[in-house]
C-alpha positions as YAML, in Angstrom:
chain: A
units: angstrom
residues:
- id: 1
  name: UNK
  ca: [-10.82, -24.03, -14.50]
- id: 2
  name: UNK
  ca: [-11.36, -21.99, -11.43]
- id: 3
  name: UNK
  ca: [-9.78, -18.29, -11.18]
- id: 4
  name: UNK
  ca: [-9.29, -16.34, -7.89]
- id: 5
  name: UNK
  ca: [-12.15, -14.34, -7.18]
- id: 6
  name: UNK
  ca: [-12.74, -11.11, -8.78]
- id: 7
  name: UNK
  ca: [-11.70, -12.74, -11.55]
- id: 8
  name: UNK
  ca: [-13.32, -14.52, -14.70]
- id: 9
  name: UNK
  ca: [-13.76, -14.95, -17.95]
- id: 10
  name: UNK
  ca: [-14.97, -12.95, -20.93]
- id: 11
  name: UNK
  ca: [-14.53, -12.17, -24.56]
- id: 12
  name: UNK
  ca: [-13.66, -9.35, -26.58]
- id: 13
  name: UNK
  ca: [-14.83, -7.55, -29.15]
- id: 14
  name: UNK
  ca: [-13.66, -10.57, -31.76]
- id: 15
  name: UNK
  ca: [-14.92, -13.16, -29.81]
- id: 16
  name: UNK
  ca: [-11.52, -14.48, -28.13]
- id: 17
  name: UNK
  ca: [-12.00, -15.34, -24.67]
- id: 18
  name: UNK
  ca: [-10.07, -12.97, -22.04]
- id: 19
  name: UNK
  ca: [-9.54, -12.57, -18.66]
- id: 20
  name: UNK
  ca: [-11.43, -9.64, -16.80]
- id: 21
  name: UNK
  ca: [-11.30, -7.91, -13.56]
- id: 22
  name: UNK
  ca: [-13.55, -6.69, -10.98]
- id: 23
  name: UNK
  ca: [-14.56, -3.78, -13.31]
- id: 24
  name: UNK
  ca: [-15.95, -6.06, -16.17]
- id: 25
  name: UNK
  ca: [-12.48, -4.99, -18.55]
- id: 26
  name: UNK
  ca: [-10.32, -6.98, -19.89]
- id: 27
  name: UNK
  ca: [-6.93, -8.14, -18.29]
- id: 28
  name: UNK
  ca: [-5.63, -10.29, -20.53]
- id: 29
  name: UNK
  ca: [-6.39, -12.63, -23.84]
- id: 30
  name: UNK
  ca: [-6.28, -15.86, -23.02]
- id: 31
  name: UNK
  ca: [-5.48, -18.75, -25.97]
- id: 32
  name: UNK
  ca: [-8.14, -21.21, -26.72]
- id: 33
  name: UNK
  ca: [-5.56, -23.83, -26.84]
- id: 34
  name: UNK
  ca: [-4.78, -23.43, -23.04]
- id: 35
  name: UNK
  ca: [-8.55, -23.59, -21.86]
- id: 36
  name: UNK
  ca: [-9.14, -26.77, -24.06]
- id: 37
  name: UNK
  ca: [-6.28, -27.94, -22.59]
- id: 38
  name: UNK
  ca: [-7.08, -27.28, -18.89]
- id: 39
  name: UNK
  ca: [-10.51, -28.93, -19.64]
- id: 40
  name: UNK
  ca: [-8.77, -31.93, -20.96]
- id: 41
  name: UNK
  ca: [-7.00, -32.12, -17.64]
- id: 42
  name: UNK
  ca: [-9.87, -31.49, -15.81]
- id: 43
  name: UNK
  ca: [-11.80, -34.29, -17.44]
- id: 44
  name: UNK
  ca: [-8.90, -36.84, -17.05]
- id: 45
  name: UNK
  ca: [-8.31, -36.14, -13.12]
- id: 46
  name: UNK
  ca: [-12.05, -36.73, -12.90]
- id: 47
  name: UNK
  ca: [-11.50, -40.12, -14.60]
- id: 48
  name: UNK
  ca: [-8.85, -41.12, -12.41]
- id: 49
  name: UNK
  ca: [-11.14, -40.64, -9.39]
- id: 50
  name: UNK
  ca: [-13.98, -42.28, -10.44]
- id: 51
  name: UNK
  ca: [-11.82, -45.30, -11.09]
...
């Protein structure tokens, strides 16, 4: 999963992954569910090409 730039992906102080900005903080917490997701989608599409 790509994210505009200045933008990318972290963790917090637990562990959970988050969103951060240009300045290295935090944004936002992201789910795990969603990423697993997104890579599930990711792997799929890639599937269909190679087909």
């Amino acid at each position: 999963m790509e994210l505009p730039p200045g933008l990318a992906f972290g963790k917090n102080a637990a562990g959970q992954p988050t969103v951060t900005g240009k300045d290295g903080k935090a944004l936002t917490q992201v789910r795990p569910t969603l990423l697993q997701d997104a890579k599930a989608i990711a792997v799929l599409q890639n599937h269909r090409i190679a087909q």
